[in-house]
N, C-alpha and C positions, 0 to 999 in steps of 0.2 A: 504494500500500500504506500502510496507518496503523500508523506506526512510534511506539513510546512510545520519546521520546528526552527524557529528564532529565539534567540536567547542571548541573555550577554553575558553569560557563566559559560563556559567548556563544560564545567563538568555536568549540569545538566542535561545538556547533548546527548551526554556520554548514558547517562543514570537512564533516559529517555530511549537511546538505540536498545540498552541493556531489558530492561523494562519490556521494549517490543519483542525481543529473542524470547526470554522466558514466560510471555504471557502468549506465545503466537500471535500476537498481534501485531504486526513489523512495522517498521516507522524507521525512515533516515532523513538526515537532515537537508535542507535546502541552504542556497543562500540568502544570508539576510544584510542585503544593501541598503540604508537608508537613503543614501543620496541620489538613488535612482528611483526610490518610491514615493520620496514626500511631494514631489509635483502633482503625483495623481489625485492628492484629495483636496486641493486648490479651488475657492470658488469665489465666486463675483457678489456672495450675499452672506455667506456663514462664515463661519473660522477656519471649518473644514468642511467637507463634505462626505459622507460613509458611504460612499461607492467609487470605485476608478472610472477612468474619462478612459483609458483603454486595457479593455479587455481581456488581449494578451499578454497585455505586461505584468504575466506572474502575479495572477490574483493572491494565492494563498500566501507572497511576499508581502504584498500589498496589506494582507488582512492583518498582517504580524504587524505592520509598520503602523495599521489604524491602532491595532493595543498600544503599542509603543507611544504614540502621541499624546497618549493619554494617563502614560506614567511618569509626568514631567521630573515628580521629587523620589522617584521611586526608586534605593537603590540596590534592591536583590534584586538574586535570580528573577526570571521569570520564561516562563517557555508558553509558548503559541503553538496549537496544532490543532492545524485546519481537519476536519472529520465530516467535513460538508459532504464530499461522494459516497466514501464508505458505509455511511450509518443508517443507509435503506435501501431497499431493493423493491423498487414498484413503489406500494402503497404502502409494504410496512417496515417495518424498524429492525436490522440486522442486531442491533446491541454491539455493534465493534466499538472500541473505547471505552466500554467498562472495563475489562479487565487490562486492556492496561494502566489504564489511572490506578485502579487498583494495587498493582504491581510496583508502578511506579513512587506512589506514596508511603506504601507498606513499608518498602525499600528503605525509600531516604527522608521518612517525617515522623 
């Protein structure tokens, strides 16, 4: 599965690929550029806007960069994972991402 995991810890990353091995539930990480995402939520009336102006540019980047804007004073860890495709199939709800949050928290909290 392609997890958008942003973070400004490594070892996160790390606790989060580890986390998807032993839960089966896989997840790696992406990149997370800020200076290529913050134009996207630019707008002519708000502060920001919560949606990209293009579509290709690496939404799930994009969605890590929306949390980020909004942890001005914020200084831990923090990880973003996007679970937007994985977590239904049709009409109903697969449950992926429970057990890795599970996993992942068990772990390291």
């Amino acid at each position: 599965m392609c997890i958008r995991d942003s973070i400004n810890a490594e070892y996160g990353e790390e606790a989060a690929v580890k986390a998807g091995i032993i839960s089966g539930e896989m997840v790696h990480p992406l990149p997370y550029c800020p200076e290529f995402y913050s134009s996207e939520f630019s707008s002519s009336i708000a502060d920001m806007k919560n949606s990209v102006r293009d579509r290709s540019n690496n939404q799930s980047g994009c969605a890590a960069q929306f949390v980020a804007n909004h942890l001005v004073n914020y200084d831990k860890p923090w990880l973003h994972i996007d679970m937007c495709y994985p977590v239904y199939e049709g009409e109903r709800s697969t449950g992926w991402g429970v057990l890795l949050l599970n996993q992942l928290f068990s772990a390291n909290y």
